[in-house]
DSSP file (Angstrom, degrees, kcal/mol; ACC not computed):
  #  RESIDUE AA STRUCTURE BP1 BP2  ACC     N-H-->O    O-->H-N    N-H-->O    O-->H-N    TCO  KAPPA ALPHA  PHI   PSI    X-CA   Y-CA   Z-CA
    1    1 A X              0   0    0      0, 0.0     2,-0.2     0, 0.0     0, 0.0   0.000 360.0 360.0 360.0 139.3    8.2   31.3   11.2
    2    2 A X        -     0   0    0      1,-0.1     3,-0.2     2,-0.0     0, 0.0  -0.764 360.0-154.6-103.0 159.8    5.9   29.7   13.6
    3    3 A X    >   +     0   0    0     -2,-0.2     3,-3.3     1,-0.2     4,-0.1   0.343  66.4 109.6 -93.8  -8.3    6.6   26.2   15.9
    4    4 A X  G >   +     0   0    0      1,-0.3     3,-1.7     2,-0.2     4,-0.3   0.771  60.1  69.6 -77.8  -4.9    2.9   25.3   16.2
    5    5 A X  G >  S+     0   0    0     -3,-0.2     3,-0.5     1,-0.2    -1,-0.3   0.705  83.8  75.9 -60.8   2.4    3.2   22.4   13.9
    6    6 A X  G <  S+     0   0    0     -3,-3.3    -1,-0.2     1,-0.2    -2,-0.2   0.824  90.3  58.2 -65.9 -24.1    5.2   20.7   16.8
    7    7 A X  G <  S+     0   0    0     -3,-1.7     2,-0.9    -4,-0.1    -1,-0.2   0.437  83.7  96.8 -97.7   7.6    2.0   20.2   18.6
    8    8 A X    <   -     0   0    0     -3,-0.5     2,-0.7    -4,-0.3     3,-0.1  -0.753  67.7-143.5 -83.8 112.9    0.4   18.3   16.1
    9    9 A X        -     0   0    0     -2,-0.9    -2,-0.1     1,-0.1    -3,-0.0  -0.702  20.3-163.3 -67.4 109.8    0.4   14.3   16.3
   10   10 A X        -     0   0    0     -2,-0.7    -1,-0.1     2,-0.0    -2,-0.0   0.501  22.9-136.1 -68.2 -27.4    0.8   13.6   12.4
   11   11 A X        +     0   0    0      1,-0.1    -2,-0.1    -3,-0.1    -3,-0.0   0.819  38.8 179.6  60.0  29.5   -0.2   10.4   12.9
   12   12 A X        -     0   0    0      1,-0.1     2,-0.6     2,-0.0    -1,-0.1  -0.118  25.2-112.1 -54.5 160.6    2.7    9.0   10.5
   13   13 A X        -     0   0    0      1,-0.1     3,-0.2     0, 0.0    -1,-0.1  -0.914  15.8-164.2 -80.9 105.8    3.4    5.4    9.6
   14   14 A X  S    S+     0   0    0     -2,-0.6     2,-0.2     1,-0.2    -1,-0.1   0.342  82.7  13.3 -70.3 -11.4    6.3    3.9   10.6
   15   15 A X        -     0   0    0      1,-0.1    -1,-0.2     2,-0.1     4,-0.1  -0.665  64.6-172.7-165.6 106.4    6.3    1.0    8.4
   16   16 A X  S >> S+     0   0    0     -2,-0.2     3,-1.3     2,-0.2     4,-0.5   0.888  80.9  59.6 -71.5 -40.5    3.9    1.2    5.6
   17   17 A X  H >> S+     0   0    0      1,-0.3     4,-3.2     2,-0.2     3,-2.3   1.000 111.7  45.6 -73.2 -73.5    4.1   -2.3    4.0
   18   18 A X  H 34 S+     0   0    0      1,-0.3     4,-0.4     2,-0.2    -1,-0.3   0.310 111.3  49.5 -58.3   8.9    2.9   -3.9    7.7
   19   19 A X  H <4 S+     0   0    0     -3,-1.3     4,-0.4    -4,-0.1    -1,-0.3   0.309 112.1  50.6-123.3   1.4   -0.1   -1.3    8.3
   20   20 A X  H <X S+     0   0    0     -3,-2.3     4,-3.6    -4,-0.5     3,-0.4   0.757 111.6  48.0 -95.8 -45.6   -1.1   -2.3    4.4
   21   21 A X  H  X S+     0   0    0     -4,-3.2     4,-2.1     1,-0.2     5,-0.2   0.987 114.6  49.5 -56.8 -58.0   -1.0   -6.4    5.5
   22   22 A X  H  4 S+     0   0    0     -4,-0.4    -1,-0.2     1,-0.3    -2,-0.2   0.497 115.0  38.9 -68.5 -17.0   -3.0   -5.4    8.5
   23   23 A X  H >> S+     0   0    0     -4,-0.4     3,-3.9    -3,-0.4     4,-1.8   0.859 110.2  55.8 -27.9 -69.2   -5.6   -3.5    6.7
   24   24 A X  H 3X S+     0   0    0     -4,-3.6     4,-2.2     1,-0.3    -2,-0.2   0.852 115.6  46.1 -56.0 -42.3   -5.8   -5.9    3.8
   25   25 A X  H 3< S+     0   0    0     -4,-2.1    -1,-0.3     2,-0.2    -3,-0.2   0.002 108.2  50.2 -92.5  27.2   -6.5   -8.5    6.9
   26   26 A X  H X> S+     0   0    0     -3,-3.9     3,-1.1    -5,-0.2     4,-0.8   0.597 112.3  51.8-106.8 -59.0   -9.0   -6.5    8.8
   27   27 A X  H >< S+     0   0    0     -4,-1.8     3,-3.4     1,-0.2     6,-0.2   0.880 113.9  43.4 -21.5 -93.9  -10.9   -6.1    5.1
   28   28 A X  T 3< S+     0   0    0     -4,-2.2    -1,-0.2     1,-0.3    -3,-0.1   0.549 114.5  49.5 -57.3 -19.9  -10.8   -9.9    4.5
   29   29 A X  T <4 S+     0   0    0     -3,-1.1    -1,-0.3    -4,-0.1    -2,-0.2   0.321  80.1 112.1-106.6  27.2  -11.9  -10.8    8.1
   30   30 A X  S X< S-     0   0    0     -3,-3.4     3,-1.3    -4,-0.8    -4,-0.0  -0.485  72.6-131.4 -72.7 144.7  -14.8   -8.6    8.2
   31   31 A X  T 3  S+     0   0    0      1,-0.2    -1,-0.1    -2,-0.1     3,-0.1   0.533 102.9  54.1 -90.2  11.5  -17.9  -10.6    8.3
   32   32 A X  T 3  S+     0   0    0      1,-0.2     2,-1.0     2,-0.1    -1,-0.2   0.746  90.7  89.4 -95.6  -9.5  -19.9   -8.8    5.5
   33   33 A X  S <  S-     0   0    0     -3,-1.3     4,-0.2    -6,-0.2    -1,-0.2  -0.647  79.8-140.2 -86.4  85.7  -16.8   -9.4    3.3
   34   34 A X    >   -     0   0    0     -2,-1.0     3,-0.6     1,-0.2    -4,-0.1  -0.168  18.3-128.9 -52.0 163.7  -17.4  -13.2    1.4
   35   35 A X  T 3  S+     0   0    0      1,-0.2    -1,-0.2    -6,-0.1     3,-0.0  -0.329 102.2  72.3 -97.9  41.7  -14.2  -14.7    1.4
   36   36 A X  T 3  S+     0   0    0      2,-0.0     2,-0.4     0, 0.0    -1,-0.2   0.010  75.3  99.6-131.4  38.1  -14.4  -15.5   -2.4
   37   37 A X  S <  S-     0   0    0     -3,-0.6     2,-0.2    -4,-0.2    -4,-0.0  -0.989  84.9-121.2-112.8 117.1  -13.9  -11.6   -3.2
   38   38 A X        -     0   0    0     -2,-0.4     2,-0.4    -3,-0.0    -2,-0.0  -0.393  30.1-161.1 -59.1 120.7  -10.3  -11.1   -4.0
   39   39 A X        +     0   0    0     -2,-0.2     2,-0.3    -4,-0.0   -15,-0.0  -0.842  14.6 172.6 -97.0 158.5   -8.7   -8.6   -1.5
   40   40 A X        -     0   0    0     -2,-0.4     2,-0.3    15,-0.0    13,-0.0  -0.889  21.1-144.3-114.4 175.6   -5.3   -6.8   -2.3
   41   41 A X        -     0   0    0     -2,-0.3    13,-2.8   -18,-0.0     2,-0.3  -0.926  17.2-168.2-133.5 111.7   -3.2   -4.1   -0.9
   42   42 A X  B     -A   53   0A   0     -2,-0.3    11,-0.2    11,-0.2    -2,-0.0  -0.827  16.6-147.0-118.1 148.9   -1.3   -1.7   -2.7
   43   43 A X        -     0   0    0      9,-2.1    -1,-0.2    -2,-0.3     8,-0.1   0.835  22.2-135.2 -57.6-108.8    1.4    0.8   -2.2
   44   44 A X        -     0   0    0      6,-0.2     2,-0.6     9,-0.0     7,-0.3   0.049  11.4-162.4 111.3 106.6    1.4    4.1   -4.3
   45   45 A X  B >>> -B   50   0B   0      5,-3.9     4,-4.0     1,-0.2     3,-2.4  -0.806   4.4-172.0-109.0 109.2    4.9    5.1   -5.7
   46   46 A X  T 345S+     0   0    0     -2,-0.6    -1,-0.2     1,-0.4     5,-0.0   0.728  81.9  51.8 -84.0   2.2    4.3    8.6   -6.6
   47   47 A X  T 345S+     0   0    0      1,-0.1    -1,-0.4     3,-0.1    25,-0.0  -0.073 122.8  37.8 -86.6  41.1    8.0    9.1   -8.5
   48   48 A X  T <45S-     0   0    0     -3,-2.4    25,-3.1     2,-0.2    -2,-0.2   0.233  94.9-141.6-115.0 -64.5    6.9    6.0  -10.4
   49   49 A X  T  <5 +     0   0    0     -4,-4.0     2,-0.3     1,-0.6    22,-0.3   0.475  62.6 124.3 105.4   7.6    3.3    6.5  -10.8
   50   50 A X  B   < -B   45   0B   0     -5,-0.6    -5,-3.9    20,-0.2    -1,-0.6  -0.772  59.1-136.4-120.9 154.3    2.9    2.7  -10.2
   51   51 A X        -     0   0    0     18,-0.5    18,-3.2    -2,-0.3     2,-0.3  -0.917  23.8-162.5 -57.3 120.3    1.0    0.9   -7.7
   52   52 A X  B     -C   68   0C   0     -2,-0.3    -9,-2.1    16,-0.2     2,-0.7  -0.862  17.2-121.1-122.3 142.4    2.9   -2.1   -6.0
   53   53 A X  B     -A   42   0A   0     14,-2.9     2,-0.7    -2,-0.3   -11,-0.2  -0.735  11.3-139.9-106.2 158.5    1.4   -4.8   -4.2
   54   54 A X        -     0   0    0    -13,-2.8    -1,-0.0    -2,-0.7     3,-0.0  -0.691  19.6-144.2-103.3  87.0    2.2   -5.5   -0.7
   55   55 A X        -     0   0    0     -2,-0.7   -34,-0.1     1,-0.2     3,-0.1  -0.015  16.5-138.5 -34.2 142.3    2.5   -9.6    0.0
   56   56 A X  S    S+     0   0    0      1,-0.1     2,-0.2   -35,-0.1    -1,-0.2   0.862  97.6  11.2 -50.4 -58.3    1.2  -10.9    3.5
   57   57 A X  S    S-     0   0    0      1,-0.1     2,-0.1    -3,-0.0     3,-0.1  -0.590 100.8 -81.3-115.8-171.7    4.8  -13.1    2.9
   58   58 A X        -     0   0    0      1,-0.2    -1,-0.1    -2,-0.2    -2,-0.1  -0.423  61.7 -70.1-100.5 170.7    7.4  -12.9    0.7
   59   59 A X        -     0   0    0     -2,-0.1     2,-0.3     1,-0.1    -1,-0.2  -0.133  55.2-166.0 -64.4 145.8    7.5  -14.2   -2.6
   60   60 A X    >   -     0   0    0      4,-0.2     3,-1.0    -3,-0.1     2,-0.2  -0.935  32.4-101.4-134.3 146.9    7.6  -18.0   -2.2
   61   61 A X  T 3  S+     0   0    0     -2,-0.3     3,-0.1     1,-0.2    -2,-0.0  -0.369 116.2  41.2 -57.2 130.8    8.6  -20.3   -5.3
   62   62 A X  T 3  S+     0   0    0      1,-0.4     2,-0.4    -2,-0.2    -1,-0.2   0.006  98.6 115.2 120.9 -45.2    5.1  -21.7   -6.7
   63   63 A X  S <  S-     0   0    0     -3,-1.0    -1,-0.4     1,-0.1     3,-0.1  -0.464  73.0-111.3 -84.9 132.9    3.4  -18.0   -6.2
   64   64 A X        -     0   0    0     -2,-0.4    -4,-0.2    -3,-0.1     2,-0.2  -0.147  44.1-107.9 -34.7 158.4    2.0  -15.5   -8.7
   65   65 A X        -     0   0    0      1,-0.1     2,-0.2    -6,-0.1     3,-0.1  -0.487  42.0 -91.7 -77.1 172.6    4.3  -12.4   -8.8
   66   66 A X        -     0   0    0     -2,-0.2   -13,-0.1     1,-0.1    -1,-0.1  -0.623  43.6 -94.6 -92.8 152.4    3.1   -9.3   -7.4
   67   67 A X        -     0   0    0     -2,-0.2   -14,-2.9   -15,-0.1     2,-0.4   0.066  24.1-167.6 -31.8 133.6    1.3   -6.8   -9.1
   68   68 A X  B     -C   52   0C   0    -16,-0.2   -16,-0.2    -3,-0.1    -1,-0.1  -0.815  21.6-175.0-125.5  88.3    2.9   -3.8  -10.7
   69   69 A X        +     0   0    0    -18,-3.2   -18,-0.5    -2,-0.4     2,-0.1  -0.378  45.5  27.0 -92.8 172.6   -0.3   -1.1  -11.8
   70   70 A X  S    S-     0   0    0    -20,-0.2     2,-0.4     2,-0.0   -20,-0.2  -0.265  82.4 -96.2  96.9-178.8    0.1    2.0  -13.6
   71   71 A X        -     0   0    0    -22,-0.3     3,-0.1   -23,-0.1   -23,-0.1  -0.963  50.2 -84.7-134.1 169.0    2.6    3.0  -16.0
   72   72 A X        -     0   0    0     -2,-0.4   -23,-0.2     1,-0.1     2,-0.1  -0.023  56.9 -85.5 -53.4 148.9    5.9    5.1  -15.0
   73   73 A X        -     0   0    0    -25,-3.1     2,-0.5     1,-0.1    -1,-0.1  -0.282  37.8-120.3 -64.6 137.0    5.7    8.8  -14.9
   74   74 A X        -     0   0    0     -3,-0.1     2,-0.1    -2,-0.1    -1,-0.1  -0.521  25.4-128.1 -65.6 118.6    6.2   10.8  -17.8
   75   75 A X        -     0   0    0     -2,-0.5     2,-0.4    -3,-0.1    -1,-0.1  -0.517  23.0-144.0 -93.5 155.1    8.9   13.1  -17.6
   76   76 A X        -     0   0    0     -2,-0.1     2,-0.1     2,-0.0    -1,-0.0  -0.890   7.6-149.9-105.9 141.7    8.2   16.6  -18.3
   77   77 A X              0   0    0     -2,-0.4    -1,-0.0     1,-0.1     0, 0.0  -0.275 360.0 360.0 -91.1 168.4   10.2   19.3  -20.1
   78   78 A X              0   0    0     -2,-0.1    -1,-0.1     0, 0.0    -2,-0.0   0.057 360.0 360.0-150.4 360.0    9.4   22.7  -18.8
């Protein structure tokens, strides 16, 4: 078995939900982007199949909920 994946920087995510807000707000403050083009951010749940979206803040009374895309994964028989 070989070790050379030890020298590889993987370049993982340590917190997925805060590198999706900071995207979603590099996108919206780009200046080519108008700011009356709805931006989002979504997760990917691949045992779901769903897309979730990822708030700047947390749900506050008064706010849409967030989005839920996709529909659940099928299960398969084999």
């Amino acid at each position: 078995m070989s070790n050379e994946a030890e020298f590889i920087d993987w370049l993982t995510i340590d917190d997925r939900e805060r590198s999706v807000v900071r995207d979603v707000r590099r996108v919206r403050a780009h200046p080519l982007v108008p700011s009356e083009i709805p931006i989002y951010g979504y997760l990917y749940d691949v045992k779901t199949g769903q897309m979730l979206e990822v708030e700047e803040e947390p749900h506050q009374p008064g706010r849409r909920e967030p989005r839920v895309l996709g529909q659940p994964a099928r299960s398969q028989s084999l």
